[in-house]
ZANU-684646 format. One line per 2 residues: their letters; for each residue x, z, y of C-alpha. Coordinates in Angstrom, 1 decimal. Example, Ala and Ser with C-alpha at 12.3 -4.5 7.8 and 13.67 -1.06 7.14 Angstrom:
<atoms>
as	12.3/7.8/-4.5; 13.7/7.1/-1.1
</atoms>
This chain:
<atoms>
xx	65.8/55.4/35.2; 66.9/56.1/38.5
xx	69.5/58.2/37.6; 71.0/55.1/35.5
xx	70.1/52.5/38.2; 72.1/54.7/40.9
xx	75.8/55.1/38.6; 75.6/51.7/37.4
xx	75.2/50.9/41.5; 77.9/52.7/42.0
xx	80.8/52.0/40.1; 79.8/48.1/40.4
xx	80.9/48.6/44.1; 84.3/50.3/43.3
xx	85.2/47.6/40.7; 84.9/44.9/44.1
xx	87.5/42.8/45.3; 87.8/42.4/48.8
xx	86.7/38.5/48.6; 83.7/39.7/46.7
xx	82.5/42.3/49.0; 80.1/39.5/51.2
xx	78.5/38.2/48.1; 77.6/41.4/47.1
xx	76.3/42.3/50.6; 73.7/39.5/50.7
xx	72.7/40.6/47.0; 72.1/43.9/48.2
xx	69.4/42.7/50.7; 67.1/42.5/47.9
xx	68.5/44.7/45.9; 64.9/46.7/45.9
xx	65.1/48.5/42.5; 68.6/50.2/43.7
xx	66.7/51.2/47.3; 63.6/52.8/45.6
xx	65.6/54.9/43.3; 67.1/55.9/46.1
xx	64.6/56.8/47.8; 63.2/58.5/44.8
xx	66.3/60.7/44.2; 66.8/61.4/48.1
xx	63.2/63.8/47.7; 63.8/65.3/45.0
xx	68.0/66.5/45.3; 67.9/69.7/43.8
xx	67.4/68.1/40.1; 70.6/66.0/40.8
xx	72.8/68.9/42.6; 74.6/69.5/39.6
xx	76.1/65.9/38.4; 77.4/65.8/42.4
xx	75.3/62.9/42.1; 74.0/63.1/46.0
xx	78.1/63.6/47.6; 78.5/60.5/44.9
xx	75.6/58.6/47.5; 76.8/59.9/50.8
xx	80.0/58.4/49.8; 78.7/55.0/49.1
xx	76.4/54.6/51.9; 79.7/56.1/54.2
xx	81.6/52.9/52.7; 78.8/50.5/53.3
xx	79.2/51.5/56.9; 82.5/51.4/57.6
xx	83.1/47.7/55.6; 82.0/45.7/58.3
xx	79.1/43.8/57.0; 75.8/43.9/58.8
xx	73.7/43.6/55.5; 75.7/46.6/54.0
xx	75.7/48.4/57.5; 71.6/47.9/57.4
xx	71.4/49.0/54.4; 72.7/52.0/54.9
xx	71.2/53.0/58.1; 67.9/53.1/56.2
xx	68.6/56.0/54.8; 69.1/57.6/57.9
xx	65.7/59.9/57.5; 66.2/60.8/54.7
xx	69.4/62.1/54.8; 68.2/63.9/58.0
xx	65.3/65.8/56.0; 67.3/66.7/52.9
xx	70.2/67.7/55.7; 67.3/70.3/57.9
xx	65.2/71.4/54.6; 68.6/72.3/52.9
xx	72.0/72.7/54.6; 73.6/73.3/51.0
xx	74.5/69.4/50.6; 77.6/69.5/52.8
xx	78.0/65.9/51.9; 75.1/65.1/53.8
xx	75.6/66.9/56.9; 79.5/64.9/57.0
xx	77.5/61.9/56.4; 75.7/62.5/59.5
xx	78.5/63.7/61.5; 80.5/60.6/60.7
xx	77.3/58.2/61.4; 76.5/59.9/64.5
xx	80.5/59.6/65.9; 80.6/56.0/65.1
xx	77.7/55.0/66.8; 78.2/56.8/70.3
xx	81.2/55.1/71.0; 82.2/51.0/71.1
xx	85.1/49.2/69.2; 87.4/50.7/71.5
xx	87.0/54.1/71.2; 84.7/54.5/74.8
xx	81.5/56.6/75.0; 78.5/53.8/74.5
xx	75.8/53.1/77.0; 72.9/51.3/75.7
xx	70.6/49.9/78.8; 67.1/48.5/78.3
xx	64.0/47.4/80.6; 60.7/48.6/79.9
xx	58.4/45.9/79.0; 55.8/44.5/81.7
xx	52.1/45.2/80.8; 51.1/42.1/79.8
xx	53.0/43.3/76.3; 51.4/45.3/74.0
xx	52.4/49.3/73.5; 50.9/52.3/72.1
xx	49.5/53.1/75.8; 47.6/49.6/76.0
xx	46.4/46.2/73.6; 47.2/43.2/75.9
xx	44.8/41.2/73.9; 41.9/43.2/75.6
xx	43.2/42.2/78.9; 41.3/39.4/81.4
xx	43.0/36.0/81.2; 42.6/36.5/85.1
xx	45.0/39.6/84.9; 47.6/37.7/83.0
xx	47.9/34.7/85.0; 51.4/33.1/85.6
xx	51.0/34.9/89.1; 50.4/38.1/87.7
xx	53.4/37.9/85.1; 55.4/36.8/87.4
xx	54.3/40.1/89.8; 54.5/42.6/86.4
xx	57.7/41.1/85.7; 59.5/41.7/89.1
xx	58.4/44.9/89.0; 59.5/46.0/86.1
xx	63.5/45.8/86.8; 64.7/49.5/86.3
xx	67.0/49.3/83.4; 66.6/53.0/80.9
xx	70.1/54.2/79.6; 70.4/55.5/76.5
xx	74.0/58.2/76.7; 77.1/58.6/76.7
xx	76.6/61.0/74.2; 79.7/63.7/72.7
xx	81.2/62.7/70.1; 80.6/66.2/67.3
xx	82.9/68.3/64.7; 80.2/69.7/62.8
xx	76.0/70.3/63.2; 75.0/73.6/64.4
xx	72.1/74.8/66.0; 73.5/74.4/69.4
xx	73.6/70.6/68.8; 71.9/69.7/65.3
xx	68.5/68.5/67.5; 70.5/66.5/69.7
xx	72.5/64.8/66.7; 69.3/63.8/64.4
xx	67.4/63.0/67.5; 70.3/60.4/68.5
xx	70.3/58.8/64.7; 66.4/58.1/64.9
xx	66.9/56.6/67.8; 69.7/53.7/66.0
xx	67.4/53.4/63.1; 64.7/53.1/65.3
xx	66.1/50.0/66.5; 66.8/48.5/62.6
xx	62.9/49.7/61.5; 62.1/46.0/60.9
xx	64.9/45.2/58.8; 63.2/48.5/56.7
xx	61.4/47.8/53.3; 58.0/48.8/53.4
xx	58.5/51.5/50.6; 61.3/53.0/52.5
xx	58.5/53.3/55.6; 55.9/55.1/52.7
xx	59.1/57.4/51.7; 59.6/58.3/55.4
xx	56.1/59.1/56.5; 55.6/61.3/53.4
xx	59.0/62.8/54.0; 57.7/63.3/57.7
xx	54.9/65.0/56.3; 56.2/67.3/54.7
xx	58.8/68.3/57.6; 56.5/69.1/60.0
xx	54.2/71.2/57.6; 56.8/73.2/55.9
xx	56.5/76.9/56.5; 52.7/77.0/57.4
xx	50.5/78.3/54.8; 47.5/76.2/53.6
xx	45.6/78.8/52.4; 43.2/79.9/55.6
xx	42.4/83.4/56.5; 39.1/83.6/55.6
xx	39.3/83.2/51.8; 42.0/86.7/51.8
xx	38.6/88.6/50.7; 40.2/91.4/48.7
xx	43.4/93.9/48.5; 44.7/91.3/45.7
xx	44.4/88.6/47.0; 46.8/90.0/49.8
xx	49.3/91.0/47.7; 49.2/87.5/45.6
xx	50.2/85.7/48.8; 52.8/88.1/49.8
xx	54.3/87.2/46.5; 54.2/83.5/46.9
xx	57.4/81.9/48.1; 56.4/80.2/51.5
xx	59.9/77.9/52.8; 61.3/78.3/56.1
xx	59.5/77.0/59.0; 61.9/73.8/60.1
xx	62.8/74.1/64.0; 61.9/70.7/65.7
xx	61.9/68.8/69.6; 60.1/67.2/71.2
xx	62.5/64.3/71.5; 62.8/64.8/67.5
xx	59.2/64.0/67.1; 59.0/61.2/69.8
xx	61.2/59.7/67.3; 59.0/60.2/64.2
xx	56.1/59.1/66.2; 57.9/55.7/66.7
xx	58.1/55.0/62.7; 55.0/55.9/62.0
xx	53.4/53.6/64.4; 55.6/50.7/63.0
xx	54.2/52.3/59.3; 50.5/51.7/60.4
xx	51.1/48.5/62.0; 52.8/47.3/58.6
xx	50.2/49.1/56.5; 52.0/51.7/54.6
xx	50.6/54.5/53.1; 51.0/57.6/54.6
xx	52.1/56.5/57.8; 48.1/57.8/59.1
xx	48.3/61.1/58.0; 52.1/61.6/59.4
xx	50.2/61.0/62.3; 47.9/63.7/61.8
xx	50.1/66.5/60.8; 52.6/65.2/63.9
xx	49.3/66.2/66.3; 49.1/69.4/64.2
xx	52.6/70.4/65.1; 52.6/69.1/68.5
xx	49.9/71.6/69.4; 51.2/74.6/67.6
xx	54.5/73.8/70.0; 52.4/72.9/73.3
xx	54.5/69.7/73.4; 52.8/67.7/76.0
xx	55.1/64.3/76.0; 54.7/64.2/72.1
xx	50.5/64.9/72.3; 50.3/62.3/74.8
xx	52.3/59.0/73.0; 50.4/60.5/69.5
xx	47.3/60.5/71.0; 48.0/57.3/73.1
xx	48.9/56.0/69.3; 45.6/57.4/67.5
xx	43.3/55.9/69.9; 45.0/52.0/69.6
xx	44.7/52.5/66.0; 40.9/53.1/66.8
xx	40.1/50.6/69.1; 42.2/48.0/68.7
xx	41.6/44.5/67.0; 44.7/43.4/66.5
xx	46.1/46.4/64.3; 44.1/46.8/60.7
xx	44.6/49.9/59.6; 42.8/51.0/55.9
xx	42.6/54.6/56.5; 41.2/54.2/60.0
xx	38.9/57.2/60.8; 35.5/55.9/61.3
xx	33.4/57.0/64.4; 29.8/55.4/63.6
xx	27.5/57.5/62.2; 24.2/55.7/60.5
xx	21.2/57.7/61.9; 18.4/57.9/59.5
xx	15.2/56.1/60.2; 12.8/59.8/59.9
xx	14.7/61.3/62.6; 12.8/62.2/65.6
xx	13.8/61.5/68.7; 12.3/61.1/72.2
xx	11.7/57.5/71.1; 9.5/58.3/68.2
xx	6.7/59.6/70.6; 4.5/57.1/72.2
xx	2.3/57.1/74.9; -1.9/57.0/74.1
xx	-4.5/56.7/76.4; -7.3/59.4/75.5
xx	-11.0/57.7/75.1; -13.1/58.8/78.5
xx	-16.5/61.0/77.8; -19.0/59.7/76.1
xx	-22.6/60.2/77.6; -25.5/61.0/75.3
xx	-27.8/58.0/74.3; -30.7/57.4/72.3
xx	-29.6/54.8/69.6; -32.5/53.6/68.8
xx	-32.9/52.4/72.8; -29.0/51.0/72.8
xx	-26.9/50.0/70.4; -23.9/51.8/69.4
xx	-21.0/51.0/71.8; -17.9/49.9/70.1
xx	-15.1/52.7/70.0; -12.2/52.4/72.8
xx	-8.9/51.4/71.3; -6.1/53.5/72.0
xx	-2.5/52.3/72.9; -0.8/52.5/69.8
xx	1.6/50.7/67.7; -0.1/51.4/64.3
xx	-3.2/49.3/65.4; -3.8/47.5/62.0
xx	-3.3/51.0/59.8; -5.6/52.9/62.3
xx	-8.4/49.8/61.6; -8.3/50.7/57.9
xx	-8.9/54.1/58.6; -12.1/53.3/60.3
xx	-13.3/51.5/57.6; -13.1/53.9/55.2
xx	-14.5/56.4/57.4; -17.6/54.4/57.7
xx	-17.9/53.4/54.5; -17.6/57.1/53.1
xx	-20.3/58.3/56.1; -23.0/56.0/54.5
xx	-23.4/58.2/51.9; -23.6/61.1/53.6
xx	-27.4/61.5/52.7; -26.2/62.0/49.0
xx	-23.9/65.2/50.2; -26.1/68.5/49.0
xx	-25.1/70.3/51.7; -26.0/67.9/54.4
xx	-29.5/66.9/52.8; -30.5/70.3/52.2
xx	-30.7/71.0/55.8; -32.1/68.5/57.5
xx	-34.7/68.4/54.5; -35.4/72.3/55.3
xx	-35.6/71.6/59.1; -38.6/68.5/58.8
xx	-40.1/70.9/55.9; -40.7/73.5/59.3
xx	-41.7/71.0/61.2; -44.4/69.1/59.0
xx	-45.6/73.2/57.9; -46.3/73.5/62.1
xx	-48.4/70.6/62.3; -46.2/68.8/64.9
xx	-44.8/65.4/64.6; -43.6/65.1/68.1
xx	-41.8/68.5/67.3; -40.3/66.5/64.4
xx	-38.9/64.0/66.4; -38.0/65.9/69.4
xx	-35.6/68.4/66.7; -34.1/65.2/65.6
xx	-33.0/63.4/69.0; -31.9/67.0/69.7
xx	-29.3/67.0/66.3; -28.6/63.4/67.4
xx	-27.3/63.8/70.6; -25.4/66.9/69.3
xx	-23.5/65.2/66.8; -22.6/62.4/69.7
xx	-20.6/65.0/71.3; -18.3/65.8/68.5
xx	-17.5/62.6/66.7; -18.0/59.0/67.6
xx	-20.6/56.3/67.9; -20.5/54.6/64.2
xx	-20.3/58.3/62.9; -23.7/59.3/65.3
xx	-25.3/56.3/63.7; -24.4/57.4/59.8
xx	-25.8/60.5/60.6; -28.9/59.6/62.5
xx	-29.9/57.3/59.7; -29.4/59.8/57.3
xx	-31.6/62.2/59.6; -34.5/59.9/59.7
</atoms>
């Protein structure tokens, strides 16, 4: 389907007229189908090398440039990425790289043939970046006063060249060139659909990870396993900047803004690389970058790692343990002089479930008599004491058992069990 879309795209430009050529620019601007395929063939070249099919595009975009309509020159500098991965993954397509070549010369220089400088300011901080959200700011901070004070400060212009104008890429100057034509399509990333943004930030993706193996070193656990991964075919690790990745980092924060897919992880294999390389500059602006997506209200982002963990409610921590205040000693009495004082309550925040407990316990220790254990003994004891003839003995043992028990368990227990006694 591509394929088809592609020729017929094709030779419908070549059969133009020159009065027809700006009608058929503004078609072109939502000519999606065409773009997609595209897209589509760009990533996957090598099943299209041998119709010439890719030369057959460079040449088409390379006219779109040159005619000297925006919508046609737009259109073509969309493709810039992609031309610049299928260029640095395989330097076979010769096409490509004097597609690049010719893209590059055009844009360093003006109508007249002179080295071009573009100047810029950097914007004041009462405008957002990836460093800050000026939504969070104080409306005290960006009073008129304080715009006005941010603004005059902010009056160094930034150049961008004069750049060299190239003959071929090399290795001496291939960074330099790709580096320069991000930077121009940079500037048109707006005008970009949103698939071509998902196209990129896979194609970014793959980039930065090609040449490192996936497979991690722990799970080589025998001799054959070694030798299976000599055998696999692992590509060429792809040389790239800093500057080069600046670059990258710049479309996929405009891919996250917009929502693409992809755009997230780009991010995260762009950190990956960054720290294999030790590139400072580019950890900073991605890391700058990962925490706005975070943190920030204003950008919604679906794949946004989440940092709140849900802590389970049996978990103990320093706040499960509470504070009780232990009951003072209880002196020995004779219940049948006092009454039973009531128990001391305890500071705790199970008050009504401790109650219950009680209950129970009281109602279970009136039947203690029926227990064969317990009314075996005290049976055996008042059988002694009746045998000896003594009743004040009899009593005297009893009191004696009473005040015992007081001194292990509490006053409604002491009562069960003097009753029982008796």
């Amino acid at each position: 389907m591509a394929y088809t879309l592609v020729f017929e795209w094709i030779d419908e430009y070549e059969s133009l007229i020159e009065s027809e050529i700006h009608t058929y620019a503004t078609e072109q601007e939502h000519n999606h189908e065409v773009m997609i395929a595209l897209y589509n063939i760009l990533a996957e070249p090598q099943k299209y090398k041998t119709d010439n099919l890719i030369d057959s595009i460079c040449q088409q975009l390379l006219n779109f440039y040159r005619s000297g309509e925006p919508q046609l020159r737009k259109f073509a500098i969309q493709y810039i990425p992609a031309l610049i991965f299928l260029h640095l993954s395989d330097k076979s397509f010769t096409a490509v790289q004097a597609l690049l070549v010719s893209l590059y010369n055009l844009e360093v220089v003006d109508n007249k043939g002179q080295p071009k400088t573009l100047s810029f300011r950097i914007p004041s901080i009462a405008q957002s970046s990836i460093y800050h959200d000026s939504n969070t700011l104080e409306p005290a901070f960006i009073a008129e006063s304080s715009l006005r004070r941010w603004e005059e400060c902010n009056t160094k212009l930034v150049s961008w060249g004069p750049l060299p104008q190239v003959e071929t890429l090399n290795a001496q100057n291939r960074q330099r060139v790709v580096t320069a034509l991000l930077f121009l399509y940079n500037q048109q990333l707006a005008n970009v659909l949103i698939q071509g943004i998902e196209f990129t930030s896979r194609g970014i993706s793959r980039l930065v990870n090609q040449g490192f193996s996936s497979i991690p070193t722990s799970n080589r656990s025998s001799i054959a396993s070694e030798s299976s991964l000599q055998s696999m075919t692992v590509l060429p690790r792809i040389q790239i900047s800093g500057p080069l990745l600046i670059e990258l980092l710049h479309i996929v924060y405009h891919g996250a803004v917009r929502c693409a897919n992809g755009a997230v992880q780009a991010l995260h294999d762009i950190i990956q690389r960054a720290t294999y390389e030790s590139l400072s500059e580019v950890l900073l602006a991605a890391s700058a970058f990962k925490n706005l997506l975070q943190h920030s209200p204003s950008i919604s982002v679906s794949s946004r790692p989440s940092n709140t963990h849900s802590v389970s409610k049996s978990m103990i921590t320093n706040a499960s343990f509470r504070t009780k205040k232990l009951p003072d000693d209880i002196p020995i009495q004779d219940d049948q002089q006092n009454p039973p004082e009531a128990p001391l309550d305890s500071i705790t925040e199970e008050q009504e479930e401790n109650e219950k407990i009680k209950n129970k316990t009281v109602s279970a220790l009136k039947h203690l008599p029926k227990l064969p254990g317990l009314t075996k003994k005290h049976k055996e004891k008042n059988k002694n004491c009746v045998q000896q003839g003594d009743q004040q003995n009899i009593e005297l043992n009893n009191s004696q058992i009473d005040g015992a028990m007081d001194l292990n368990s509490d006053s409604n227990y002491n009562s069960a069990v003097h009753v029982s006694a008796v």
